[in-house]
BAFI-3210 file (N, C-alpha, C; in Angstrom, 3 decimals, decimal comma, padded with zeros to 6 digits):
// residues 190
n [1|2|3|4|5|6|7|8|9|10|11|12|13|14|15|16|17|18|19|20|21|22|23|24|25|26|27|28|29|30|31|32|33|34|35|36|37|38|39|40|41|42|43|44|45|46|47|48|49|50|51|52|53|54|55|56|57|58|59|60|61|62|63|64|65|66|67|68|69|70|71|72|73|74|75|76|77|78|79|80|81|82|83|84|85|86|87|88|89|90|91|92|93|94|95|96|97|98|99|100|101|102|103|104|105|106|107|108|109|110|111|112|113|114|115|116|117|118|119|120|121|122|123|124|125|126|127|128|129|130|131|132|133|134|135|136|137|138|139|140|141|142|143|144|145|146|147|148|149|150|151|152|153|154|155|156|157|158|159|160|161|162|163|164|165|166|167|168|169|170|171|172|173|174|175|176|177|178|179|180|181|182|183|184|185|186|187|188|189|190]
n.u [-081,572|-080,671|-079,605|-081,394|-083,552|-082,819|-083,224|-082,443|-083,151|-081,839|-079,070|-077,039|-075,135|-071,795|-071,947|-070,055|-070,942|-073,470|-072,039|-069,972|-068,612|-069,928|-067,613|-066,427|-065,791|-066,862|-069,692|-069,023|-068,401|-071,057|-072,555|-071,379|-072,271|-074,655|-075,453|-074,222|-076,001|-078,577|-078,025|-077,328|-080,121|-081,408|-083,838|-083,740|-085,175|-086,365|-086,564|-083,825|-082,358|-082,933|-081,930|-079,035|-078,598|-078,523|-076,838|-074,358|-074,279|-074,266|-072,105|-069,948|-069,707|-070,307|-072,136|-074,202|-076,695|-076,910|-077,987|-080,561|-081,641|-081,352|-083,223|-085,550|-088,843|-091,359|-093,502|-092,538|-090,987|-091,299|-089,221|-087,017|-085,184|-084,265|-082,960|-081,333|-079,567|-079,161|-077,270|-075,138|-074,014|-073,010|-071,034|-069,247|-070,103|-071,553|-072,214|-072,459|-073,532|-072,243|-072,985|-073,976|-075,511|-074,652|-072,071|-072,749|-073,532|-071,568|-070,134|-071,554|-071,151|-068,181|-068,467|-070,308|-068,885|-066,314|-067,520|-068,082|-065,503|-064,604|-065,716|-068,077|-070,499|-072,612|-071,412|-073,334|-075,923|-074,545|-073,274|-075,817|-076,753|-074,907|-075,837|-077,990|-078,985|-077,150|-074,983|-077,557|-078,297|-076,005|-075,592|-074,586|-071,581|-067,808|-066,339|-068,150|-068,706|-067,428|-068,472|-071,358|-071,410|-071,147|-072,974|-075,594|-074,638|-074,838|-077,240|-078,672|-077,952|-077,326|-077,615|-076,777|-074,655|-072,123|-070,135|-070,196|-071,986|-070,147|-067,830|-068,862|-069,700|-066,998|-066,119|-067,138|-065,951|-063,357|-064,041|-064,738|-062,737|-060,758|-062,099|-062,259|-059,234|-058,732|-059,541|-057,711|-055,487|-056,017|-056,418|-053,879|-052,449|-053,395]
n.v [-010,677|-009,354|-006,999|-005,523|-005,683|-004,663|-001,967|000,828|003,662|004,401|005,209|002,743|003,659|003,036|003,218|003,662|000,785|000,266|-000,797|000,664|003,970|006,987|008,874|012,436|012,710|011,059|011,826|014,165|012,919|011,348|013,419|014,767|012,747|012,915|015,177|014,762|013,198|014,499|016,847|015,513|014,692|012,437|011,375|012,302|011,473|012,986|012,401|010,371|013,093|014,383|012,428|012,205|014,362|014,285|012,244|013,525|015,764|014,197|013,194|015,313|017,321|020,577|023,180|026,326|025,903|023,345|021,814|022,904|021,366|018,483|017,908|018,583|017,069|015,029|016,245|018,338|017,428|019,039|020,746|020,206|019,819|022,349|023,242|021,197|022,268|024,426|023,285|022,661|024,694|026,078|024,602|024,292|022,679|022,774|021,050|021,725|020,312|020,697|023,333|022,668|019,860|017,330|017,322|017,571|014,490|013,261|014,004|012,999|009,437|009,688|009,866|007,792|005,658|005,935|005,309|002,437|001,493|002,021|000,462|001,209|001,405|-001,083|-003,158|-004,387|-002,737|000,198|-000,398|-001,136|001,769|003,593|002,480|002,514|005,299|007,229|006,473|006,331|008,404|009,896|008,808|006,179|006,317|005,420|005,165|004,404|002,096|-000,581|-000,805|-000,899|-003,150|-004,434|-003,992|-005,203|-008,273|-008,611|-007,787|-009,897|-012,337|-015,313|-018,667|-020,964|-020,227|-020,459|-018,980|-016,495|-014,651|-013,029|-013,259|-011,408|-009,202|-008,285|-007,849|-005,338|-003,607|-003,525|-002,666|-000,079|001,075|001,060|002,788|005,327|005,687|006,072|008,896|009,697|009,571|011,454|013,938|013,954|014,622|016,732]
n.w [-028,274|-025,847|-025,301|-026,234|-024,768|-022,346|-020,684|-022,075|-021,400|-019,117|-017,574|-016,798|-013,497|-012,216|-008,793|-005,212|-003,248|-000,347|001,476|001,276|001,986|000,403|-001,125|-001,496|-004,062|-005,278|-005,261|-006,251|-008,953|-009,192|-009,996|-011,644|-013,970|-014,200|-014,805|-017,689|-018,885|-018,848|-020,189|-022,349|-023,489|-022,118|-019,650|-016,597|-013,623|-010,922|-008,565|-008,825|-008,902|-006,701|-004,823|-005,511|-004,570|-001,942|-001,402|-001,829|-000,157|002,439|001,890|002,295|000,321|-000,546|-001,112|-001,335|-002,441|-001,996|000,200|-000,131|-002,427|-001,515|000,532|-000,300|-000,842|-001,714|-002,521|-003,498|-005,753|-008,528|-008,624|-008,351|-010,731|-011,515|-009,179|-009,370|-011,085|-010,371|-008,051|-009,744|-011,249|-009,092|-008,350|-010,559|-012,538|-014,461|-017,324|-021,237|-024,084|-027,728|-029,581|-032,333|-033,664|-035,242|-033,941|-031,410|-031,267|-031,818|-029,141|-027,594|-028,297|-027,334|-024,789|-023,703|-025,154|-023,838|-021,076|-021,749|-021,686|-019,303|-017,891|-016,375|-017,549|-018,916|-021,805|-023,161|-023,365|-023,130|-026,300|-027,621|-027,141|-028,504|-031,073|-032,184|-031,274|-031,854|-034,000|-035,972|-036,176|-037,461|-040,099|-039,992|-039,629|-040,434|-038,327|-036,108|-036,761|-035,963|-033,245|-033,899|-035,053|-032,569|-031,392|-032,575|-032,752|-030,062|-029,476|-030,781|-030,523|-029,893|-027,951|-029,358|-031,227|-030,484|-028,882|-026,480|-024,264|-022,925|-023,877|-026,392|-025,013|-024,485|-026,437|-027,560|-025,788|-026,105|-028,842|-027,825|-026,678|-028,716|-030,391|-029,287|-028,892|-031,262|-031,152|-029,471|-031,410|-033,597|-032,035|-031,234|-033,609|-034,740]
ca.u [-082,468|-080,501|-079,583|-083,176|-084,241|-082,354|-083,454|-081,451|-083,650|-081,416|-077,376|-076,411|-073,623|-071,544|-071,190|-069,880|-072,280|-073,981|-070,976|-068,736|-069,215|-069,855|-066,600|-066,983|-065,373|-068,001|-071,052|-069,079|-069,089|-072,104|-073,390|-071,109|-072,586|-076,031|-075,069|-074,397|-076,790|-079,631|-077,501|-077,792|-081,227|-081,672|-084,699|-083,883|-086,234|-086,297|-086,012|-082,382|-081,587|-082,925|-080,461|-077,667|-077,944|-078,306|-075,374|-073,283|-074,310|-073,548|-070,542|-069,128|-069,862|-070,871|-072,795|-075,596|-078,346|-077,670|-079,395|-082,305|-082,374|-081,259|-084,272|-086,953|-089,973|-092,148|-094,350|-091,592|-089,987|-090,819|-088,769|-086,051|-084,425|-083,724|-082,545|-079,829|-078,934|-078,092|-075,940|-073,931|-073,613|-072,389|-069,966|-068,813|-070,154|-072,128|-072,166|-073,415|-072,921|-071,362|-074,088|-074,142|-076,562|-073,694|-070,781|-072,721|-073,878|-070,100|-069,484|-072,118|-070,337|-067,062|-068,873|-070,565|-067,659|-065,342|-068,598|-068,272|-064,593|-064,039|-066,613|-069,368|-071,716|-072,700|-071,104|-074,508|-076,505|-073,658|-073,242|-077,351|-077,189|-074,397|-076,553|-079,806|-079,473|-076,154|-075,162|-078,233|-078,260|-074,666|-075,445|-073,625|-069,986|-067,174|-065,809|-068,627|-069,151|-067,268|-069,423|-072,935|-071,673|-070,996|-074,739|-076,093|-074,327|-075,336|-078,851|-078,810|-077,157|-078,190|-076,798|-076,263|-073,604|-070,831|-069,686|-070,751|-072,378|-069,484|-067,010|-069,008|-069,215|-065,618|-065,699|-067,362|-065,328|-062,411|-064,616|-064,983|-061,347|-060,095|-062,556|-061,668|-058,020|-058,673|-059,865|-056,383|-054,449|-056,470|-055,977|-052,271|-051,981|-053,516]
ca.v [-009,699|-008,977|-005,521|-004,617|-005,653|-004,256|-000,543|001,883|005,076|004,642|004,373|002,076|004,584|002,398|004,089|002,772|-000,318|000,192|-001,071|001,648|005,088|007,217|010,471|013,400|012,426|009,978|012,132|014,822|012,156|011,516|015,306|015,087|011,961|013,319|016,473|014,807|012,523|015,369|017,531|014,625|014,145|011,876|011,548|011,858|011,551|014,128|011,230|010,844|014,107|014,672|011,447|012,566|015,873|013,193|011,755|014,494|016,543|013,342|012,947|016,374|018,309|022,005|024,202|026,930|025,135|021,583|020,738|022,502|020,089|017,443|018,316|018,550|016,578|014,618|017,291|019,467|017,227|019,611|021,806|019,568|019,776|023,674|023,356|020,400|023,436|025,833|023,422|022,455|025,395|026,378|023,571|024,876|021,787|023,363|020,751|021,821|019,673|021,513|023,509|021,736|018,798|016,516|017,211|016,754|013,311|012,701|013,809|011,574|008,935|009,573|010,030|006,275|004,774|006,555|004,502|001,544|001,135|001,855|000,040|001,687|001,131|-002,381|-002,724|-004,306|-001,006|001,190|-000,256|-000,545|003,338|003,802|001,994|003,506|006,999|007,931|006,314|006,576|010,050|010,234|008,603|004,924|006,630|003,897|005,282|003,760|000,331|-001,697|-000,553|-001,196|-004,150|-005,335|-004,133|-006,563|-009,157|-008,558|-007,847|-010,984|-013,695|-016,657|-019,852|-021,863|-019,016|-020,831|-017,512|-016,066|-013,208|-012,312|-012,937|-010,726|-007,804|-007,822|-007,316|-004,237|-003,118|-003,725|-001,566|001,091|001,633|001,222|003,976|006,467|005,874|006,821|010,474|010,672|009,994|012,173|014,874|014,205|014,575|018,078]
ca.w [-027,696|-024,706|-025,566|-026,654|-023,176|-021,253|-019,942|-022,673|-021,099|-017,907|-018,385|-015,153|-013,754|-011,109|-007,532|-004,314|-002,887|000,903|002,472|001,221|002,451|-000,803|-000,775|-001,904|-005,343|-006,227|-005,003|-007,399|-010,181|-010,010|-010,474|-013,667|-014,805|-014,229|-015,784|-018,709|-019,532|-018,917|-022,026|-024,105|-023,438|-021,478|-018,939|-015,306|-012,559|-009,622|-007,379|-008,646|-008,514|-004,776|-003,798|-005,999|-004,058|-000,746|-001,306|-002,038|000,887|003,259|001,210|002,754|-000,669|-000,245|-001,848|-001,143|-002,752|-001,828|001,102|-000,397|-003,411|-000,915|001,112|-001,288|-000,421|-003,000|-002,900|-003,741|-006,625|-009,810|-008,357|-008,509|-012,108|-011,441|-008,048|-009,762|-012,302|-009,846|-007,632|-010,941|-011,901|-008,020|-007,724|-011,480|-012,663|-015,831|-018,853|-022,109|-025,188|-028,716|-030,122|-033,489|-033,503|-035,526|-032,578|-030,190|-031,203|-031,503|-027,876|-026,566|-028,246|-027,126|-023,646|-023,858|-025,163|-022,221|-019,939|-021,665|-022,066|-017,926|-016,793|-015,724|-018,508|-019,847|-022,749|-024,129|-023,145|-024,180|-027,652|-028,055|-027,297|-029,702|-032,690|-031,786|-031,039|-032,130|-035,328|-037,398|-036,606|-037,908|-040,902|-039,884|-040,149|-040,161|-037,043|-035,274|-037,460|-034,785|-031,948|-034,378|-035,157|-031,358|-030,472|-033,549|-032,271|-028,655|-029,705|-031,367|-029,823|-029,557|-027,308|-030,818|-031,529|-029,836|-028,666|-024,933|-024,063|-021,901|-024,864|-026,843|-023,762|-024,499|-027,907|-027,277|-024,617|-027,556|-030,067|-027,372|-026,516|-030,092|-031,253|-028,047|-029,253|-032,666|-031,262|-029,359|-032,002|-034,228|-031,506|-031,335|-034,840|-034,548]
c.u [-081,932|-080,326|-080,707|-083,644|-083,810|-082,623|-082,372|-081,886|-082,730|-079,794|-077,337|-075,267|-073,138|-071,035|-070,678|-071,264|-072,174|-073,012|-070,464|-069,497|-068,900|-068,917|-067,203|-066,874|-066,332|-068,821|-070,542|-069,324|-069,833|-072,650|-072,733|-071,670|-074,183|-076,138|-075,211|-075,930|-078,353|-079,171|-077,500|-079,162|-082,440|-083,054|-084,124|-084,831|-085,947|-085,782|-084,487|-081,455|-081,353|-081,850|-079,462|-077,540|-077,773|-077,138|-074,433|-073,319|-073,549|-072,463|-069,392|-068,758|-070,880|-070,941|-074,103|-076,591|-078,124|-078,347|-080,941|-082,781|-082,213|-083,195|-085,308|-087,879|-090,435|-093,509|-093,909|-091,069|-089,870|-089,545|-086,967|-084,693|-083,793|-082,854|-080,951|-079,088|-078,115|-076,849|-074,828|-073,394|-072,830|-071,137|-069,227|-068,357|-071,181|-071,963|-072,944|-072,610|-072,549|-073,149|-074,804|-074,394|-075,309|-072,062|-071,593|-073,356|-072,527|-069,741|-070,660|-071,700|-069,250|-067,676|-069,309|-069,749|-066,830|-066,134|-068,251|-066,700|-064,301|-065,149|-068,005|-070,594|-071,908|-072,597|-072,600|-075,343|-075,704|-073,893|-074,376|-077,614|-076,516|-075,268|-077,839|-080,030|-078,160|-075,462|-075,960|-078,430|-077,711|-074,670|-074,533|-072,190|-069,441|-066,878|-066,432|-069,213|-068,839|-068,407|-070,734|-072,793|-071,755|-072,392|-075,542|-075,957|-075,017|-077,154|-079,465|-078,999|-078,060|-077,223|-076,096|-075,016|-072,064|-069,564|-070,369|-071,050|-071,379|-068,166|-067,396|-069,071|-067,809|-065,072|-066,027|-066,971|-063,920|-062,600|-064,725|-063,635|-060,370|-060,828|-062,291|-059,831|-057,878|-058,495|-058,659|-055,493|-054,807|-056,008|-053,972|-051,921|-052,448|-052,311]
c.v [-009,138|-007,585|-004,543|-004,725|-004,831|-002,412|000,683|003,364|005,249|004,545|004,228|002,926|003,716|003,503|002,983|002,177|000,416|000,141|-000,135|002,429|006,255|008,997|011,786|013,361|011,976|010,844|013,507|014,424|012,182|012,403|015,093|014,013|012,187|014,590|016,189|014,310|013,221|016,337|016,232|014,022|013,088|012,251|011,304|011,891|012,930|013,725|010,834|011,796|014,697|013,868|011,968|013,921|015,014|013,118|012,680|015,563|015,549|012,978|013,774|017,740|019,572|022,944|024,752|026,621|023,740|021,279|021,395|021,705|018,459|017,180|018,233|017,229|016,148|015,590|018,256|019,122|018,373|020,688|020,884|019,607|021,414|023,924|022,256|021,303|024,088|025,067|022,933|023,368|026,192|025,753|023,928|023,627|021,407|022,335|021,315|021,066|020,845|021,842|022,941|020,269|017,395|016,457|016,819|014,852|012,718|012,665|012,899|010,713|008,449|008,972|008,423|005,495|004,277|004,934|002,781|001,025|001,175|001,346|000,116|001,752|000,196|-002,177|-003,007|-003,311|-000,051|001,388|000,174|001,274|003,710|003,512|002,598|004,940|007,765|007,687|006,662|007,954|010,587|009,938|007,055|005,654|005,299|004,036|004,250|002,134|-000,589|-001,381|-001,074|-002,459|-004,657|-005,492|-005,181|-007,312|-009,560|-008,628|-009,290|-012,106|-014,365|-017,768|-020,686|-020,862|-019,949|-020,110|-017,403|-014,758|-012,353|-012,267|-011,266|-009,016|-007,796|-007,453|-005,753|-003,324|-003,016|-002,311|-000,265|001,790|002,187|003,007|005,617|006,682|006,548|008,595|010,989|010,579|011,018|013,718|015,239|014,687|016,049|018,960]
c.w [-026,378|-024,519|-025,435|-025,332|-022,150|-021,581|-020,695|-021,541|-019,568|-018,260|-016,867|-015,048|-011,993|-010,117|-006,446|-003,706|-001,310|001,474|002,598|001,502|001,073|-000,640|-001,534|-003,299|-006,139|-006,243|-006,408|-009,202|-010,821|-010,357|-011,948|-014,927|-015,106|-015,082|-017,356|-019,407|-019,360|-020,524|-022,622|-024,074|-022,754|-020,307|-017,553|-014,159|-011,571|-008,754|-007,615|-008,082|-007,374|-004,268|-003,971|-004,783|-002,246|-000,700|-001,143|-000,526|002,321|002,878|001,929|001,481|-000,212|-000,873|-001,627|-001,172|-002,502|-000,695|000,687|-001,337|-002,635|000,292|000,899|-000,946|-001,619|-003,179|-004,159|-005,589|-007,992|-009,333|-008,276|-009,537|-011,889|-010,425|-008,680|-010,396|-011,452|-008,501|-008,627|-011,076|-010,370|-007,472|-009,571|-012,452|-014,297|-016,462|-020,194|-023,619|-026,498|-029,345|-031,521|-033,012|-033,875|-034,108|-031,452|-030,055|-031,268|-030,033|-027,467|-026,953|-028,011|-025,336|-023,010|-023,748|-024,017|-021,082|-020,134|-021,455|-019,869|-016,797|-016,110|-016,708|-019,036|-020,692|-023,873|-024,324|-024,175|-025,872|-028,566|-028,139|-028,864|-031,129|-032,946|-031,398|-031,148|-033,907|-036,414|-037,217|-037,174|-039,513|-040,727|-040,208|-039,722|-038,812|-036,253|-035,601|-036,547|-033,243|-032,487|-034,130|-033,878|-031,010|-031,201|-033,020|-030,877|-028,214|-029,983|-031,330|-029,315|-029,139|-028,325|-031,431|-031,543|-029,199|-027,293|-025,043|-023,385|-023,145|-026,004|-026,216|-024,250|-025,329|-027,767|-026,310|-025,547|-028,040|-029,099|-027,541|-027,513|-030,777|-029,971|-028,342|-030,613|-032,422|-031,018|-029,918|-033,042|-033,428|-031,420|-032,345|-034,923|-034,171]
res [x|x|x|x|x|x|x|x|x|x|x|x|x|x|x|x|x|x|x|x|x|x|x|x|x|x|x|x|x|x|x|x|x|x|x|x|x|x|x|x|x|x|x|x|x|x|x|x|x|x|x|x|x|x|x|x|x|x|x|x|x|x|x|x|x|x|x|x|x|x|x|x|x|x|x|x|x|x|x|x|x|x|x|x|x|x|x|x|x|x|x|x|x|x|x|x|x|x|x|x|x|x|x|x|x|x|x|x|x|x|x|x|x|x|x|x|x|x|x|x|x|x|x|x|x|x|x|x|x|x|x|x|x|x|x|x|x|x|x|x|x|x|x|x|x|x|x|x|x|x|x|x|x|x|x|x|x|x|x|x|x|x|x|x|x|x|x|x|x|x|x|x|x|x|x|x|x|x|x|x|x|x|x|x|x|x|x|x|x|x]
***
């Protein structure tokens, strides 16, 4: 059950901790990691998006509209999600997934994977997304069989296993990389 528990509606996206002072790189990051996971549906708060624009402004990132989405007040928040649009789209930071419903459940896959394979996404999360809102949409393709299976497992697991939860994180950190390699040799082969 660890999978199932754990918080899919959020993808943990690692930034620098308190100590570190967050650059302009990261605060751009995160705009692209927020970027995405609004095109694939995802739910973000306002309250993200006001920090994200926080950060980025104390970062030394610049753009017309950020300190007014940095700015924004909880009064203010609906106003939030439009105000993130226009500094994406000012910092030329636009995402939009492939207009076909089947590609783009592929690029959020690839996109996940990418997350889980470098880190920044538990691979138990990750894979749970993969099995739950990307696969059965797909129809279970094989491509993604090693990734289902890791979230099963992960979902699953139990101490009597003789297996670790941290062995199995790694399987899926495996299944990510392997199936992100597939695309570039598929692309090479193009």
């Amino acid at each position: 059950m660890a999978a199932a528990a754990a918080d899919v509606q959020a993808f943990p996206f690692h930034l620098p901790t308190e100590k570190t002072m967050m650059t302009s790189d990261d605060a751009l990051d995160q705009f692209r990691h927020i970027a995405r996971e609004r095109a694939f549906g995802r739910h973000v708060g306002s309250d993200r998006l006001i920090q994200a624009g926080l950060d980025a402004l104390i970062a030394g990132v610049e753009s017309p509209s950020l300190a007014m989405l940095a700015g924004l007040l909880r009064s203010e928040e609906p106003e939030a999600p439009e105000l993130f649009d226009q500094v994406l789209d000012e910092l030329g930071l636009l995402f939009r997934p492939p207009a076909d419903p089947r590609a783009a459940k592929w690029a959020m896959a690839y996109w996940i994977a990418g997350q889980i394979a470098d880190g920044s996404l538990d691979p138990a999360v990750g894979a749970h997304l993969i099995w739950e809102d990307i696969a059965y949409d797909l129809g279970y393709p094989e491509e993604l069989a090693p990734l289902v299976s890791c979230a099963h497992h992960l979902d699953g697991w139990e101490e009597s296993w003789g297996v670790s939860v941290e062995e199995l994180n790694g399987e899926a950190v495996e299944a990510a990389k392997q199936f992100l390699s597939q695309r570039s040799a598929a692309e090479a082969g193009d």
